[in-house]
C-alpha positions as CSV (number, residue, x, y, z in Angstrom):
1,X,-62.0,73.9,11.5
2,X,-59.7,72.4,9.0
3,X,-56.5,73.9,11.5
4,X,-57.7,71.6,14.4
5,X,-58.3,68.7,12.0
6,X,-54.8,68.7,11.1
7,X,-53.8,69.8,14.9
8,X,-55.8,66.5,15.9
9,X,-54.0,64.3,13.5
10,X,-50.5,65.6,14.4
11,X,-51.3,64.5,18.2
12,X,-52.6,61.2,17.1
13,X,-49.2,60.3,14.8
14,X,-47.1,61.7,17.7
15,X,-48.5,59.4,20.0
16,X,-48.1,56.3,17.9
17,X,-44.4,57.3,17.4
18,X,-43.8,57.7,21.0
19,X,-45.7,54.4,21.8
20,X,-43.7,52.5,19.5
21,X,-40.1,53.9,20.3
22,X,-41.4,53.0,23.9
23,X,-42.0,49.5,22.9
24,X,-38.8,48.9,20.9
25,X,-36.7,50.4,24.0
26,X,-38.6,48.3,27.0
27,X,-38.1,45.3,24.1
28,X,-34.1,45.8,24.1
29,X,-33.6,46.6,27.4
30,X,-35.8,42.9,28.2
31,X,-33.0,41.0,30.6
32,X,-31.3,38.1,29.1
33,X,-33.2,34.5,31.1
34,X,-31.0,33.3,33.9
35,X,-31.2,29.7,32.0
36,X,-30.9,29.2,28.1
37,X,-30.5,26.3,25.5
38,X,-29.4,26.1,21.9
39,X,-30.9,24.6,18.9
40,X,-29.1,22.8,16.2
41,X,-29.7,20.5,13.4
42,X,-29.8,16.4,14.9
43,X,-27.8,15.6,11.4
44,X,-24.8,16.4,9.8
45,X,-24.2,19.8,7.7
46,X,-23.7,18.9,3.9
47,X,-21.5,21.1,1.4
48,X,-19.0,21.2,-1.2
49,X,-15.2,21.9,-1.9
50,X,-15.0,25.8,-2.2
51,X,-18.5,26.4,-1.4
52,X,-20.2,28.7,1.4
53,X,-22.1,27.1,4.2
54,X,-23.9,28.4,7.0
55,X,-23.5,26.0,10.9
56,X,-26.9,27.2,12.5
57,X,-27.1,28.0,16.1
58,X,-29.9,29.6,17.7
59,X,-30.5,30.4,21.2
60,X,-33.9,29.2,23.2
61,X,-35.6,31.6,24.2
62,X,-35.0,34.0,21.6
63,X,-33.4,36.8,23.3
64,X,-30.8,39.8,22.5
65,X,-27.2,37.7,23.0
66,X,-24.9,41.4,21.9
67,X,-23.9,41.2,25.7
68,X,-23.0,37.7,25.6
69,X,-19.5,35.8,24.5
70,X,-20.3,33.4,21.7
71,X,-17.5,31.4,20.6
72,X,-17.6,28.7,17.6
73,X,-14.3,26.5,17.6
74,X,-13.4,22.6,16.9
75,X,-14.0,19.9,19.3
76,X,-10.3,19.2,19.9
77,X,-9.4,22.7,19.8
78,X,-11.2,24.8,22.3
79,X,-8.5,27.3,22.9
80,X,-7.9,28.4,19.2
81,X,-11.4,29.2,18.0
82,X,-12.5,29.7,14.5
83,X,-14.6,32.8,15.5
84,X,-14.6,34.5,18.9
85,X,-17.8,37.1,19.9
86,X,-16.8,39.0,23.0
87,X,-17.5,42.9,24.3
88,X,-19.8,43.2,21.3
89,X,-17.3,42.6,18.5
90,X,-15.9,40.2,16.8
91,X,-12.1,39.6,18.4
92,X,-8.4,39.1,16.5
93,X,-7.2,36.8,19.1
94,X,-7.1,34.1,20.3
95,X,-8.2,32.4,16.8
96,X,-7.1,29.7,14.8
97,X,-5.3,31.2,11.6
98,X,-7.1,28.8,9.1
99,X,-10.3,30.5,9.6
100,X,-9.3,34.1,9.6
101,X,-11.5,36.1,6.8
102,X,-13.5,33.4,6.0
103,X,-15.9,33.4,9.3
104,X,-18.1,35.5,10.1
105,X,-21.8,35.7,12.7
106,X,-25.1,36.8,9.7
107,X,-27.8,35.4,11.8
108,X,-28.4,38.5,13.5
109,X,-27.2,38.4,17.4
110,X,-30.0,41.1,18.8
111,X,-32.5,38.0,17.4
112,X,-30.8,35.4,19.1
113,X,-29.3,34.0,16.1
114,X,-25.6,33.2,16.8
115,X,-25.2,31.0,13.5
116,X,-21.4,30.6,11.9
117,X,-21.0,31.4,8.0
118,X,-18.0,29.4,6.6
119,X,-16.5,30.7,3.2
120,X,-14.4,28.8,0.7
121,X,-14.9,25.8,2.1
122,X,-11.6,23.4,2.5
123,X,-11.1,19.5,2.7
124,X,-10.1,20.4,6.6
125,X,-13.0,22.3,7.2
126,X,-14.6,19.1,7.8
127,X,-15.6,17.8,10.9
128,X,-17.3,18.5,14.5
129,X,-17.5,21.8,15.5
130,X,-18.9,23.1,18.8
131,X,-21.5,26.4,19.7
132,X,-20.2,28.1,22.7
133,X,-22.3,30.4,23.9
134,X,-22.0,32.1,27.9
135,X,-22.4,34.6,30.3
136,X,-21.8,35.8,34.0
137,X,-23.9,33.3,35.2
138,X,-24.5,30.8,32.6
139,X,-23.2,28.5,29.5
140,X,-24.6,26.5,26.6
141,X,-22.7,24.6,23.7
142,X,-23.8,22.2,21.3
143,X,-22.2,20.3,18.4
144,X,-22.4,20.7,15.2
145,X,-21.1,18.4,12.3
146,X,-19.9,19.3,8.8
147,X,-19.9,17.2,6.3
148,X,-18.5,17.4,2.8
149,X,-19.2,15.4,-0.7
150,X,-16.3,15.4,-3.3
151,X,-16.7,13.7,-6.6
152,X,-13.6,12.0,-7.8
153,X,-12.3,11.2,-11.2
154,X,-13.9,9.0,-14.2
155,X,-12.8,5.6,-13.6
156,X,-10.1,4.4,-16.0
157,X,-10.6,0.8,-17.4
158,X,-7.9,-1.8,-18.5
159,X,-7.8,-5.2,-19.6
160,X,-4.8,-7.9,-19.2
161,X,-5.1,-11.4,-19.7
162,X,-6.4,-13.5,-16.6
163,X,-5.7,-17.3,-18.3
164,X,-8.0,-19.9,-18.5
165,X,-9.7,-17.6,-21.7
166,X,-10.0,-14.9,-18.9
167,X,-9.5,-11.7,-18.8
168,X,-8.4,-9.2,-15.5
169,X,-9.8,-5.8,-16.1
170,X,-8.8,-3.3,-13.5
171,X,-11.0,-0.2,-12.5
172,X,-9.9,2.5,-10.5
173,X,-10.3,6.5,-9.7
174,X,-9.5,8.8,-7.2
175,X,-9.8,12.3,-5.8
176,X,-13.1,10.8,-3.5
177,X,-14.5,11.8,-0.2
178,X,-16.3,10.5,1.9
179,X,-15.5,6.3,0.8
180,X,-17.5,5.8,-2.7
181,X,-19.2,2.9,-4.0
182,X,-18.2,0.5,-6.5
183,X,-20.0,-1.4,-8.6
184,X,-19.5,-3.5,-12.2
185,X,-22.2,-4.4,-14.1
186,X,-22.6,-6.3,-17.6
187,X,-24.4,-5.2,-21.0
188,X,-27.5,-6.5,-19.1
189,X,-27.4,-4.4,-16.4
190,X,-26.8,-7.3,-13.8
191,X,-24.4,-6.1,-11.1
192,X,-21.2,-8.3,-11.0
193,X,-20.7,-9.1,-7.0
194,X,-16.8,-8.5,-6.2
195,X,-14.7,-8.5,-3.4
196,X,-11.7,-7.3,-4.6
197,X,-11.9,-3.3,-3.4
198,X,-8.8,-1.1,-2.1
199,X,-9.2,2.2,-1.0
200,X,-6.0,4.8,-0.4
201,X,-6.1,8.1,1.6
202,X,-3.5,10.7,-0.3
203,X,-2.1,13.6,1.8
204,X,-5.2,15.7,1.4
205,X,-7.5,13.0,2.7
206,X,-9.2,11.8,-0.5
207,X,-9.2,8.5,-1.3
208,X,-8.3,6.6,-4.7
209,X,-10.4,3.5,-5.4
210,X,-9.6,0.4,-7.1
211,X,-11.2,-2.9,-8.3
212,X,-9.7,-5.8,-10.5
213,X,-12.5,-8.5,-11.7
214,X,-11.8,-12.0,-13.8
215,X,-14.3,-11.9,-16.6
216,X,-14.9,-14.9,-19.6
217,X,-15.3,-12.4,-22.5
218,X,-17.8,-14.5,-24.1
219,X,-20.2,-13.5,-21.1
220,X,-20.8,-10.3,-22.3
221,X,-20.3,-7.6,-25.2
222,X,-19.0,-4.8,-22.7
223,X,-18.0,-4.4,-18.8
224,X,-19.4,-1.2,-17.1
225,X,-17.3,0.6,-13.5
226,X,-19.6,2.7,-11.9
227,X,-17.9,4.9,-8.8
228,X,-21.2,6.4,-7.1
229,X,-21.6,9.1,-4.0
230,X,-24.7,10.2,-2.4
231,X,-26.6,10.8,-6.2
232,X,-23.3,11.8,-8.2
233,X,-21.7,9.1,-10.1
234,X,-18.7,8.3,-12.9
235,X,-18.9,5.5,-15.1
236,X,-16.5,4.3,-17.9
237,X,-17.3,1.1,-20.1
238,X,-14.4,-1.1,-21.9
239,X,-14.7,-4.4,-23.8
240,X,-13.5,-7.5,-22.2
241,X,-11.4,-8.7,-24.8
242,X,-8.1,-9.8,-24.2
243,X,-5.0,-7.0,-25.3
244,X,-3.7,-7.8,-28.9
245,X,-6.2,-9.6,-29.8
246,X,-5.8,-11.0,-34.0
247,X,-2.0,-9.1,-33.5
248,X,1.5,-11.0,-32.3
249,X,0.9,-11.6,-28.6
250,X,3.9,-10.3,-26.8
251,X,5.1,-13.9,-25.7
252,X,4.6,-14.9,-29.5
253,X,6.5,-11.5,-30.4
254,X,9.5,-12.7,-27.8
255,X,9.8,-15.9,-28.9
256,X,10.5,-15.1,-32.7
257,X,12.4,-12.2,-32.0
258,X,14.9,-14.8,-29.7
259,X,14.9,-17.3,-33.3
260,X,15.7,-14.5,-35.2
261,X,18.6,-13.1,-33.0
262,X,20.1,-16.7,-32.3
263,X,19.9,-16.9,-36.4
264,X,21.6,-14.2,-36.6
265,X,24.1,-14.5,-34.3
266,X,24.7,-18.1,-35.8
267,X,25.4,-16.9,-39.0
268,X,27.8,-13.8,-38.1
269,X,29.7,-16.7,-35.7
270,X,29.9,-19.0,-38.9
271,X,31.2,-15.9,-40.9
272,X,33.5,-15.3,-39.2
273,X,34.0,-18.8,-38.4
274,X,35.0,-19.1,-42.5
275,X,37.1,-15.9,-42.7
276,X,39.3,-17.0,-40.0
277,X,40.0,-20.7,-41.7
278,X,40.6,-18.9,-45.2
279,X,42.7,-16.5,-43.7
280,X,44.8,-19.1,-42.2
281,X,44.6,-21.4,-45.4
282,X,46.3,-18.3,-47.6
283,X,48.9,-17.3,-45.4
284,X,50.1,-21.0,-45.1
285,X,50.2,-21.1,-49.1
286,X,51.9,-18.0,-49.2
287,X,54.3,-19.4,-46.5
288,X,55.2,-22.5,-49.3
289,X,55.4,-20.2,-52.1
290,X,58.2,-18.2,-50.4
291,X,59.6,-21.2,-49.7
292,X,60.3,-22.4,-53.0
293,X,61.4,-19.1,-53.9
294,X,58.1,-17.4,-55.3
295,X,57.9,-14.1,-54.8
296,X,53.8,-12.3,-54.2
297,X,53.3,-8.8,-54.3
298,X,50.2,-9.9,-52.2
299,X,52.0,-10.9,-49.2
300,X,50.9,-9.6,-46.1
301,X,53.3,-9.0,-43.0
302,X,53.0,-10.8,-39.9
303,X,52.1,-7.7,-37.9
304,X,48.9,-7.2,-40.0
305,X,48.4,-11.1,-39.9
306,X,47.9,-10.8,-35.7
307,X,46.3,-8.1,-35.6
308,X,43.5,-10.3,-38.1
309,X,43.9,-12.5,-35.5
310,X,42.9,-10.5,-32.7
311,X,39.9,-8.8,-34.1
312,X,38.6,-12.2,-35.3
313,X,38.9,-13.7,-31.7
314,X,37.7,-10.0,-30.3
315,X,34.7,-10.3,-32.4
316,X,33.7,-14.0,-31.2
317,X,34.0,-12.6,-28.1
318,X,31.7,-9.9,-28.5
319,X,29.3,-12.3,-30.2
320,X,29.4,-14.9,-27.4
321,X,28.3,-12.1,-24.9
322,X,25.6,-10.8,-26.6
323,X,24.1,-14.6,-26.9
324,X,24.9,-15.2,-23.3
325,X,23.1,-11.9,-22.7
326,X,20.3,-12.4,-24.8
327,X,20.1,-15.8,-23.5
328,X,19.5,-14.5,-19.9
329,X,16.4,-12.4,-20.8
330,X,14.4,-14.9,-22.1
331,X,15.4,-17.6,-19.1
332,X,13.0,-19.4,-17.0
333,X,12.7,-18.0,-13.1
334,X,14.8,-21.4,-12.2
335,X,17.1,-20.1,-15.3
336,X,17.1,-16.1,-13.4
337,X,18.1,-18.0,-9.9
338,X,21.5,-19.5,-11.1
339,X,22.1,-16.3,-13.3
340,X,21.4,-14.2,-10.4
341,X,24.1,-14.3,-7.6
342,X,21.8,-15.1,-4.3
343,X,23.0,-12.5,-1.7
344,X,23.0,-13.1,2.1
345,X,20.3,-10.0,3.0
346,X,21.0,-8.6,6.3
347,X,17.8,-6.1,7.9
348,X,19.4,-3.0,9.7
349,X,17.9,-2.1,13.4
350,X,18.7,1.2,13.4
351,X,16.5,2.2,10.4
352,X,13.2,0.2,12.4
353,X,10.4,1.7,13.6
354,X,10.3,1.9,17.4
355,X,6.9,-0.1,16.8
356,X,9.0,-3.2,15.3
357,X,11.3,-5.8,16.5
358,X,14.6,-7.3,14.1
359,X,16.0,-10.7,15.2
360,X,19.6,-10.7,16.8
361,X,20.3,-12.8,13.2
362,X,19.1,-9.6,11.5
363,X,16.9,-12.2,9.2
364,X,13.2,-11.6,10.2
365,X,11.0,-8.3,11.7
366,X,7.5,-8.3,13.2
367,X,5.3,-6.0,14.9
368,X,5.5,-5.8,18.9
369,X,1.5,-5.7,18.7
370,X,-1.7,-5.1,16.1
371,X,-1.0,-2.0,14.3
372,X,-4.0,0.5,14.2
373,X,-4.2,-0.2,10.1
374,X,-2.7,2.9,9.2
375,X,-2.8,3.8,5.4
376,X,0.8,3.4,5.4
377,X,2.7,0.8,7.1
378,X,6.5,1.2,8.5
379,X,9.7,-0.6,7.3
380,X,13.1,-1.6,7.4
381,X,16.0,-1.3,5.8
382,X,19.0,-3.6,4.3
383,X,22.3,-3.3,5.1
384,X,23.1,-4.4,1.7
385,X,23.6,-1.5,-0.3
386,X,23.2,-2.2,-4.4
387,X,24.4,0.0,-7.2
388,X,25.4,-2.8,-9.8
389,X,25.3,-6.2,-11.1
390,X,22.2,-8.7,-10.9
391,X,21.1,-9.9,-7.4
392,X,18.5,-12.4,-6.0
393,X,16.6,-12.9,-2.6
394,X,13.7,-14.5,-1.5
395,X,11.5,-13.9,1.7
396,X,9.1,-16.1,3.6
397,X,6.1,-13.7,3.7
398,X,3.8,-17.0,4.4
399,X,0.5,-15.3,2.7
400,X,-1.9,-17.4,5.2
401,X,-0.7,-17.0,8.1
402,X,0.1,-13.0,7.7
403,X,-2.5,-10.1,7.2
404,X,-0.4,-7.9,5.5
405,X,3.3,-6.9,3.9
406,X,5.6,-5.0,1.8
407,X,8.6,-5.9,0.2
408,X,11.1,-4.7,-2.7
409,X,13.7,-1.6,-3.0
410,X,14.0,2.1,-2.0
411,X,16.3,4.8,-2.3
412,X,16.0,6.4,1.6
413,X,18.5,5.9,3.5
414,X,18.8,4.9,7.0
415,X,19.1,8.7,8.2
416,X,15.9,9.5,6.3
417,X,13.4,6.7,7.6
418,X,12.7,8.5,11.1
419,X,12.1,12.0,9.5
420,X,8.1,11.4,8.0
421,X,6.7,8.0,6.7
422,X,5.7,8.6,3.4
423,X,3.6,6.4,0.6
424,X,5.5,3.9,-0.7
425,X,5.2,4.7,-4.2
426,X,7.9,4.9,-7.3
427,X,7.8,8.8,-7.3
428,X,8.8,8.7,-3.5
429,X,11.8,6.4,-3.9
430,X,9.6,2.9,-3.5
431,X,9.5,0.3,-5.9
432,X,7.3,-2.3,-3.2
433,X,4.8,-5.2,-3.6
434,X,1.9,-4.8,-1.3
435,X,-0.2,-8.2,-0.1
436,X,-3.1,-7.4,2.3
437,X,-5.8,-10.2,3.0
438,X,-8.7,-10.2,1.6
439,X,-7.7,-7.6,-1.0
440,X,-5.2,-10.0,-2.9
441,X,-2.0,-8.1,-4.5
442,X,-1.4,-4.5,-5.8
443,X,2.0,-2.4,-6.5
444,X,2.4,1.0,-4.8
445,X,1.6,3.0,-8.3
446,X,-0.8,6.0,-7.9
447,X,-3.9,5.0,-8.0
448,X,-2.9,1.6,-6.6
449,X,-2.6,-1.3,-9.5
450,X,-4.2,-4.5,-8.5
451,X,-3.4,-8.1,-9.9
452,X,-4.3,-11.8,-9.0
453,X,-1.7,-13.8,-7.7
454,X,-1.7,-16.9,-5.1
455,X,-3.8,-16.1,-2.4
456,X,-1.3,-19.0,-0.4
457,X,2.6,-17.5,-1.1
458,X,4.5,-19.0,1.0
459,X,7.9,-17.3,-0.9
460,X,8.5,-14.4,-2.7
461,X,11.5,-14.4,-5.3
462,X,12.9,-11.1,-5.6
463,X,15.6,-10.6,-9.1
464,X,17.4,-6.9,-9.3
465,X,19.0,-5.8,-12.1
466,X,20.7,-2.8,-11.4
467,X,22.7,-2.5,-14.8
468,X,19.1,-2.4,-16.8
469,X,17.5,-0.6,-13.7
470,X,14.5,-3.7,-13.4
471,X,13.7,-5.1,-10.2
472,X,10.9,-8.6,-10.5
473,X,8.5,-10.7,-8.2
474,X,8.3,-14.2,-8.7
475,X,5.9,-17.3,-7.0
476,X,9.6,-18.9,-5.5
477,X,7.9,-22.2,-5.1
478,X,5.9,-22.0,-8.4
479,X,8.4,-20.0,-10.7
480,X,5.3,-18.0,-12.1
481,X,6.3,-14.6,-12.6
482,X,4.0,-11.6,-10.5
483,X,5.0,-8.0,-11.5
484,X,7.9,-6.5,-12.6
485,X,9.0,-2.4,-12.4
486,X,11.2,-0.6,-14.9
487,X,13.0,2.6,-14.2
488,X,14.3,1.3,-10.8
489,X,17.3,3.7,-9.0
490,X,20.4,2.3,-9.6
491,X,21.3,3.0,-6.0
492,X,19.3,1.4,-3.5
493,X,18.3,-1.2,-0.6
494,X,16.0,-3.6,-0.3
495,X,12.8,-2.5,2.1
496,X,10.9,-5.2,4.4
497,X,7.4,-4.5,6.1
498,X,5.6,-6.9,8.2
499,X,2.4,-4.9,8.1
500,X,-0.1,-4.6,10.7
501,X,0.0,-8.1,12.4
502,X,3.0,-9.8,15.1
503,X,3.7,-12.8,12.4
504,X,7.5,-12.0,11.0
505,X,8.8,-11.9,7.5
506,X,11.9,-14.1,7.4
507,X,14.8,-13.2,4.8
508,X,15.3,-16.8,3.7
């Protein structure tokens, strides 16, 4: 009895087996639909730099796609794929060489799941991406976007004085994507409203971000910069005092230093002044004494009396050019004009951009047509090549008529500016200072520098000193002084971009 019980149970397992086994193969061997559609998220795909993310993709119905050819690649590069699915394995070619070993299909295909795992995400990994998915008689695809959050660096925070018992404090950060936002705020917690935002793109695509604000420092105790992205945030606090405050200001610190010097040099001038007269005074008594037949053990020849001669007169030399020197540094901008020779600046066609037009005169350049606002703009060089000396120029850059422009000195040559366009920045060979409306005035350092200048410059006075390697931008018609770099080339010529907009710069 027990034998058949165990005979009867035998049967009934084998028959379950064989029912199932019958199921799974009439399941797999269920023909794909004649007509199919994908599903994919309506928004975009967030991740992070260096992360893993999955795209999904699934098919609709859900059906076995092995057979199929599925085919994930970028929307403006459908013939080098990131992955390629085709005669059930995953093929070496035709792919696009940035993706290979980081892509691969973990949805499960027999499920219908024909979702694209990214590793080690990159800043160009970003972007639209499109879900290919076909066979003999039909096709799907469907996009997909990828989106990425980077969190740049802490804001750094710096105060210069504004005038009027203002002060300018400057705010800026980079290494952001997508564009951040910006925002001061006081002890209180009150946000400051400012319009005075620039945002760069660097070579990777992350963007630097900088602010400059005029604050009364009696308004509050402390300033805050907050840079903030979709719930991550840097903030940096600074006091709005003006620098040096209760210490020597460093016009106060000039100005005695210039007493002291001229003291100095007045007294060293009078010195010498009284050697020279005694000098003369002795050898003329001397001169009587021999005369009336006195001799001096402490005569001195006349070879040794001009050589005297010529160290005093070398010396008053040497003084005199120092003062005249010294006198030259602390001069006025009307002062720096008849110092500085005014050279006749000359703009040369050949190193223009195809997109620009210089004057038969070779004195002004403007864009054949509005630019697309490109993060960098293109130039032109000077024919004027300067290695020495002290030189002045000035250019009509007419602030309210123009949207945008660059001017100051570079090292690249004329053979150089159709190779790559490159930022204009001190470490690339640029020494430039950049106007754009609505933004105000910055210099080309990295991150960006902004300052507050007149929004209505009609002329911008350029002084180059090549001898002390210092190149300055002054208001022409105002004399106020804007920004001056140190550590300029010795070698160089003087660059010239009308921006984005048709209205020339003139070399006046």
């Amino acid at each position: 009895m027990e034998t058949i019980r165990r005979i009867t149970r035998s049967g009934v397992c084998l028959r379950v087996l064989l029912l199932a086994a019958f199921t799974v193969t009439i399941t797999a061997q269920k023909p794909a639909p004649e007509v199919f559609t994908l599903t994919v998220p309506n928004g975009p795909i967030l991740t992070r730099l260096n992360a893993s993310v999955t795209l999904p993709c699934e098919l609709s119905p859900l059906f076995n796609v092995e057979p199929l050819e599925v085919r994930w690649y970028r929307s403006e590069n459908s013939n080098s794929p990131a992955l390629l699915y085709k005669d059930h394995k995953i093929q070496e070619a035709p792919v696009d060489p940035r993706y290979r070993g980081r892509v691969s299909l973990t949805g499960g295909l027999e499920r219908g799941n024909v979702s694209l795992t990214l590793e080690r995400v990159t800043l160009e990994d970003r972007g639209e991406y499109v879900c290919h998915v076909s066979n003999e008689r039909w096709y799907e695809k469907a996009n997909v976007y990828l989106s990425m959050n980077v969190t740049g660096s802490a804001p750094v925070l710096s105060v210069a004085s504004g005038g009027g018992g203002q002060v300018n404090v400057t705010c800026s950060s980079e290494g952001w994507s997508p564009q951040p936002k910006l925002t001061w705020r006081n002890k209180e917690g009150t946000e400051i409203k400012n319009e005075h935002v620039l945002f760069t793109s660097d070579s990777q695509g992350l963007l630097s971000v900088s602010s400059w604000l005029l604050y009364s420092p009696s308004d509050s105790d402390w300033l805050s910069c907050t840079i903030s992205l979709s719930g991550e945030k840097r903030e940096s606090r600074i006091m709005p005092r003006a620098p040096m405050e209760g210490h020597w200001s460093l016009g106060a610190f000039m100005t005695l230093l210039f007493i002291n010097l001229l003291v100095i040099f007045t007294l060293i001038g009078l010195f010498i002044w009284n050697k020279k007269t005694g000098s003369i005074r002795l050898s003329t008594s001397e001169k009587n004494d021999n005369a009336e037949g006195k001799t001096e053990s402490n005569e001195r020849p006349a070879e040794e009396e001009n050589l005297l001669e010529e160290g005093v007169k070398k010396t008053d030399m040497e003084t005199e050019t120092q003062t005249e020197f010294f006198l030259k540094e602390s001069a006025t901008q009307t002062a720096l004009r008849e110092s500085f020779p005014k050279v006749d600046i000359t703009l040369d066609p050949r190193t223009a951009h195809s997109s620009q037009a210089v004057s038969c005169c070779k004195k002004m350049v403007h864009c054949k047509k509005e630019g697309d606002h490109a993060s960098t703009a293109h130039f032109v060089l000077s024919e004027n090549k300067f290695s020495s000396g002290q030189i002045y120029w000035e250019v009509v850059v007419d602030s309210k008529c123009k949207q945008t422009w660059y001017v100051g000195v570079t090292t690249t040559d004329a053979a150089q500016i159709n190779k790559a366009i490159v930022p204009l920045k001190p470490e690339n060979g640029f020494w430039v200072l950049r106007y754009k409306k609505g933004n105000g005035y910055c210099v080309s350092t990295d991150p960006p520098t902004p300052f507050s200048g007149n929004e209505n410059l009609e002329t911008l006075g350029v002084f180059l000193d090549c001898d002390r390697q210092i190149i300055s931008f002054y208001d022409a018609d105002s004399a106020v002084h804007l920004y001056s770099f140190a550590d300029v080339s010795s070698n160089t010529f003087a660059v010239f971009s009308p921006g984005f907009d048709t209205f020339p710069l003139k070399i006046k």
